[in-house]
C-alpha positions as CSV (number, residue, x, y, z in Angstrom):
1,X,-49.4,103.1,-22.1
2,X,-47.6,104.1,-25.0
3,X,-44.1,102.7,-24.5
4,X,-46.3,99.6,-25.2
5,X,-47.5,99.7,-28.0
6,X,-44.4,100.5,-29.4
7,X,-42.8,97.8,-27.7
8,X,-42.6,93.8,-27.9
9,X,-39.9,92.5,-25.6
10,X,-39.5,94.8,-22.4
11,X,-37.2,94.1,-19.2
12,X,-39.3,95.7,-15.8
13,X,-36.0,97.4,-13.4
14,X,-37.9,98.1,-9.8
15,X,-36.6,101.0,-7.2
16,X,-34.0,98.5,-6.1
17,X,-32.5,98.5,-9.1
18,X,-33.6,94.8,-9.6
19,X,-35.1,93.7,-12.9
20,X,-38.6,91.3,-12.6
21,X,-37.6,87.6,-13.2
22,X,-39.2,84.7,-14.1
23,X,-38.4,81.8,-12.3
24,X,-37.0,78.6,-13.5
25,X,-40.3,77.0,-11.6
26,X,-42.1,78.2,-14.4
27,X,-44.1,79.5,-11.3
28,X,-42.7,82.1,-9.3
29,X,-41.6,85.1,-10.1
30,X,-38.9,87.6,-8.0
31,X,-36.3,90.3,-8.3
32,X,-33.0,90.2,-9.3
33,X,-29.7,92.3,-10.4
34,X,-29.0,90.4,-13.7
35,X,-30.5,92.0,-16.5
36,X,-29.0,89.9,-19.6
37,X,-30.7,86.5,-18.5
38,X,-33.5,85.3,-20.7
39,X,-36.0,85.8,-17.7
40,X,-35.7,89.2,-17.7
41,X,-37.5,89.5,-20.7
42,X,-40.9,89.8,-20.8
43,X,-42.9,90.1,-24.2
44,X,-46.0,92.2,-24.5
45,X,-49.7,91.5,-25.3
46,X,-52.2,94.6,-26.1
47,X,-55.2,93.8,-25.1
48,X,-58.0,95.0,-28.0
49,X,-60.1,97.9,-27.1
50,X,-58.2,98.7,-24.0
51,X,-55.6,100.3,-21.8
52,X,-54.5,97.3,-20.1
53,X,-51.6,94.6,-21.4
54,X,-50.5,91.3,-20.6
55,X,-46.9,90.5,-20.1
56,X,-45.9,86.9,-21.0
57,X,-42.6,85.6,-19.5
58,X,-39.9,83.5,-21.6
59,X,-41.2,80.0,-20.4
60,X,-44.9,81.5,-22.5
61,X,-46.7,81.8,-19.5
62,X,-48.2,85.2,-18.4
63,X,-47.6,87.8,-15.1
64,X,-50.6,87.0,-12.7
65,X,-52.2,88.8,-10.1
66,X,-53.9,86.0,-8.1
67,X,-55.6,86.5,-4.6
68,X,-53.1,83.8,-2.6
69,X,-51.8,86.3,0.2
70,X,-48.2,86.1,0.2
71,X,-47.8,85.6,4.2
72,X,-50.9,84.9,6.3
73,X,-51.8,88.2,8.0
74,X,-50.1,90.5,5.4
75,X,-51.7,92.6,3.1
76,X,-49.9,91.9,-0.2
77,X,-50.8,88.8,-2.5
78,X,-48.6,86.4,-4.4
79,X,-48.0,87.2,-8.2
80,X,-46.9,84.4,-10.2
81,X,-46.7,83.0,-13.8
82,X,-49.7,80.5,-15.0
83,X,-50.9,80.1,-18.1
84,X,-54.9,79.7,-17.7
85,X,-57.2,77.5,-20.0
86,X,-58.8,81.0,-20.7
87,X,-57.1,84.3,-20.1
88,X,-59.1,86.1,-17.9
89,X,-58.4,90.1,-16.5
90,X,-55.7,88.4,-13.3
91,X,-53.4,88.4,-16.2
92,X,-54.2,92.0,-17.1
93,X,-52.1,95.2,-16.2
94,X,-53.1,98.6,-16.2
95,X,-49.2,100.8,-17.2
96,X,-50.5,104.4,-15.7
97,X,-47.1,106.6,-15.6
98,X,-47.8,110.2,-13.4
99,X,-44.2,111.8,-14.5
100,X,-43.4,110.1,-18.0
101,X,-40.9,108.5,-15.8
102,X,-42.2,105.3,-13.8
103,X,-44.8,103.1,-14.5
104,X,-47.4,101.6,-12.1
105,X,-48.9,98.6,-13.3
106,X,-52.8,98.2,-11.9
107,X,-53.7,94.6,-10.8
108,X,-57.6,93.9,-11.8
109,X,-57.7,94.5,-7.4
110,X,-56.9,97.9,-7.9
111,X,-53.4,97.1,-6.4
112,X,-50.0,97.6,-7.7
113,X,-47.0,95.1,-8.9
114,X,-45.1,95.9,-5.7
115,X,-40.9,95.3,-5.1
116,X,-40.6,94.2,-1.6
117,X,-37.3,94.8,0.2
118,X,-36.1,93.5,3.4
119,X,-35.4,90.2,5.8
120,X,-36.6,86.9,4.0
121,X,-39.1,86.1,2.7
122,X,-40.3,89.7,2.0
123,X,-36.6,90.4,-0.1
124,X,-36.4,90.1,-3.6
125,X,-40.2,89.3,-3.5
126,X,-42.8,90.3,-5.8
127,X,-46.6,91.0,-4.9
128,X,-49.3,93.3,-5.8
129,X,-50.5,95.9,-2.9
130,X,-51.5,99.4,-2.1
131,X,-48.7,101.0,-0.5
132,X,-49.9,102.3,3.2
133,X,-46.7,103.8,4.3
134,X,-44.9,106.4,2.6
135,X,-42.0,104.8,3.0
136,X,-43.0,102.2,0.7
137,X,-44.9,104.7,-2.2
138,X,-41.8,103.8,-4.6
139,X,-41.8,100.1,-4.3
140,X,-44.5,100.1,-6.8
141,X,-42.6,102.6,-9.4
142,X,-40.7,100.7,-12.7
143,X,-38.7,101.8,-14.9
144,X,-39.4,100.3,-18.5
145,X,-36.5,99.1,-20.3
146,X,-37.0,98.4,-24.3
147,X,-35.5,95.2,-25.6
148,X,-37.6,94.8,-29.2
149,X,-39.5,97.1,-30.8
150,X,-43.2,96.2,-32.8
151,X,-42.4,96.3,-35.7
152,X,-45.4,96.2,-39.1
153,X,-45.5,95.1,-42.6
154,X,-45.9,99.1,-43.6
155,X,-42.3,100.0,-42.1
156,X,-40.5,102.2,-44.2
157,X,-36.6,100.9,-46.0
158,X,-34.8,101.7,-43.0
159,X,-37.0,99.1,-40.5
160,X,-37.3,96.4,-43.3
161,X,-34.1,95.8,-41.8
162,X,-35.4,95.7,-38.5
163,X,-38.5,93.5,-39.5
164,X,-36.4,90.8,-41.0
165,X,-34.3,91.2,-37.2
166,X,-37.4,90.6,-35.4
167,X,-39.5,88.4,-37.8
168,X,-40.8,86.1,-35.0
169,X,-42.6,88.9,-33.4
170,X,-46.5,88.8,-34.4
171,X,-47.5,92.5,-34.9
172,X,-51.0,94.4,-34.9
173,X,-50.9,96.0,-38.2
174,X,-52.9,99.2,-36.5
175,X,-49.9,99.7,-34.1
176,X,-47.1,102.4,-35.2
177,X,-43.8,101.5,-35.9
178,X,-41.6,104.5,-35.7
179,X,-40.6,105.6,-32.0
180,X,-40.0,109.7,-31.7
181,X,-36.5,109.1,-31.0
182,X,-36.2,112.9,-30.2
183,X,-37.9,112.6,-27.4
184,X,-37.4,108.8,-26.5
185,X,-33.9,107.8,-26.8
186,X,-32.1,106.6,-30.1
187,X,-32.4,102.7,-31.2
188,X,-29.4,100.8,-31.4
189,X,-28.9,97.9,-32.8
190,X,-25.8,95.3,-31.3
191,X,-23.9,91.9,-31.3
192,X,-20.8,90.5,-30.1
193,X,-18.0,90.0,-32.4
194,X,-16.5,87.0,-32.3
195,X,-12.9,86.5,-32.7
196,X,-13.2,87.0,-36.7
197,X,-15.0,90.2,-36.2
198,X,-18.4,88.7,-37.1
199,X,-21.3,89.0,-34.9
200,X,-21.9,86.1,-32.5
201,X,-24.5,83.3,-34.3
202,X,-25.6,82.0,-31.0
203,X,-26.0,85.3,-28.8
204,X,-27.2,87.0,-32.4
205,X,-28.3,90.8,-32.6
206,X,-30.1,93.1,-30.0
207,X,-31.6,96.1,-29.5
208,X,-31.8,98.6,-26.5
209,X,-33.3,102.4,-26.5
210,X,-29.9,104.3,-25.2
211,X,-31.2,107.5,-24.0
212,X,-27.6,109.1,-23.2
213,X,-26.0,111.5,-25.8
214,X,-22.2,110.6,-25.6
215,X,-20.1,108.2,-26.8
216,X,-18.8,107.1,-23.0
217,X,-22.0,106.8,-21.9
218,X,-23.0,104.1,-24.7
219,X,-19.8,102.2,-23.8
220,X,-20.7,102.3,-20.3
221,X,-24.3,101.1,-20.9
222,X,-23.1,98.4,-23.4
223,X,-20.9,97.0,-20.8
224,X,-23.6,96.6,-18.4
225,X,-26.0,95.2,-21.2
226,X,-23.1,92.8,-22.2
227,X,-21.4,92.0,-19.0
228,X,-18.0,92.6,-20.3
229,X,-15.1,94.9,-19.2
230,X,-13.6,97.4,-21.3
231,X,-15.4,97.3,-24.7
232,X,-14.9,98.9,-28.1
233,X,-17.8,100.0,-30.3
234,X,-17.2,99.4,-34.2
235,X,-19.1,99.9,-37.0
236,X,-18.9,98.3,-40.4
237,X,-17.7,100.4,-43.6
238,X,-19.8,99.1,-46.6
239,X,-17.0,99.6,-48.5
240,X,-14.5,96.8,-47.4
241,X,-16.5,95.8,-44.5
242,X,-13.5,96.4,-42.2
243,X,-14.9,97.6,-38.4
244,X,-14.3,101.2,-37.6
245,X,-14.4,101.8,-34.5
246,X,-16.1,105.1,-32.6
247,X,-13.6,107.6,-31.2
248,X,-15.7,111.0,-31.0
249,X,-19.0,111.2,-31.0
250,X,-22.2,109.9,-32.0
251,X,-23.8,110.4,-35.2
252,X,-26.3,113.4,-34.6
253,X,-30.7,113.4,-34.6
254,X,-30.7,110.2,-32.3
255,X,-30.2,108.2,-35.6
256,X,-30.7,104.5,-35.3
257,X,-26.9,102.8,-35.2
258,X,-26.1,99.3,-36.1
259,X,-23.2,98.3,-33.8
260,X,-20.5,95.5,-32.8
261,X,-18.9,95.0,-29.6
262,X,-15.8,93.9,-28.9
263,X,-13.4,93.6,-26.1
264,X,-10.2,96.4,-26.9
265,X,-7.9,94.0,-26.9
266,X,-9.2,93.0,-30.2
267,X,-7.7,96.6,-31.3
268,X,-5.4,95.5,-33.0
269,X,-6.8,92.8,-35.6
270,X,-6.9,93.4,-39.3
271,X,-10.3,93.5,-39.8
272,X,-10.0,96.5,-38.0
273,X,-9.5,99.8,-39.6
């Protein structure tokens, strides 16, 4: 539970390595290997006095647990996106984690938000079950990627930054800002350069928690965040805000980085130093 309430945008990545998608239906909802769409994002509601959330999909409406079974005869039930006069508890998840690792996320039916696999219709479907196999234990396991992070009007001069970044996020001013980036991962902050060397206005900046340590290993996770080939990660001197880009190694304590990617065959421009 407490990923979330440090978190405001996440992206859900099942055992398959699929990420939960909202469909274009404004109805359905499935799995899928593209992670950079905007229906893998799903933003996140705390519900007051509790330990349960809602997740609300790009299209506003939020992750449901209904009781529709998914195929006559079968034990799992369709979960799809509505957006009810009143929010009731079928829009409410329980995140229990049992290693720090994977999250289970507890229906109001004291079932699970369950990745099916297999021959149509069951593949790339999403329901909510009690596993009664072994084989199928991990289907309900997710791993919880980190798109946004709540931010508060008591952030300290660093995350001022951050708040202007996210300003269209609503935040609970009795939620904490600062992650334990020891522990957690380090926050990094990215765009696209454009041919001028300038972020890109329409894509605009991101965020990600990158848990790795070296500098290959961020280049390898922003080209999978990215979808590009063969990137180079520059910062900006605040001198003659010229990009330099990184060569060695990461700056040390899992500080937070303000970044620009480029392809490397914008090596050699001369805003480049």
């Amino acid at each position: 539970m407490e990923i979330f309430r440090k978190a405001a945008i996440v992206r859900l990545r099942s055992h398959n390595e699929k990420f939960l998608i909202a469909d274009e239906d404004q109805e359905s909802v499935y799995q899928d290997r593209r992670g950079t769409t905007k229906n893998t994002r799903w933003t996140v509601e705390i519900v007051p006095g509790s330990n349960v959330i809602r997740l609300q999909s790009c299209y506003g409406k939020y992750l449901t647990a209904t009781n529709i079974h998914f195929l006559l005869c079968a034990t799992g039930k369709k979960v799809l996106q509505t957006l009810p006069g009143k929010l009731d508890s079928s829009a409410e998840w329980e995140p229990i984690s049992d290693n720090g690792i994977h999250v289970r996320f507890k229906s109001r039916y004291g079932q699970y938000l369950r990745a099916n696999k297999g021959v149509p219709p069951w593949r790339n479907s999403i329901t909510h079950d009690i596993p009664s196999r072994t084989v199928t234990q991990d289907w309900i396991m997710w791993s919880v990627d980190v798109l946004q992070i709540r931010v508060t009007k008591y952030d300290d001069a660093e995350s001022t930054h951050t708040s202007s970044t996210f300003s269209r996020i609503e935040s609970d001013d009795s939620i904490t800002v600062s992650l334990p980036l020891k522990s957690e991962g380090r926050l990094i902050y990215y765009g696209i350069g454009d041919d001028g060397g300038n972020i890109n206005k329409e894509i605009g900046e991101k965020s990600m928690v990158f848990h790795g340590s070296e500098l290959t290993e961020l280049k390898k996770k922003l080209e999978e965040e990215t979808e590009m080939e063969d990137v180079m990660i520059c910062c900006r001197n605040p001198l003659n805000e010229k990009l330099c880009p990184l060569q060695l190694h990461l700056p040390p304590n899992n500080a937070t980085m303000h970044i620009i990617v480029l392809p490397s065959s914008f090596g050699n421009k001369t805003y480049i130093s």
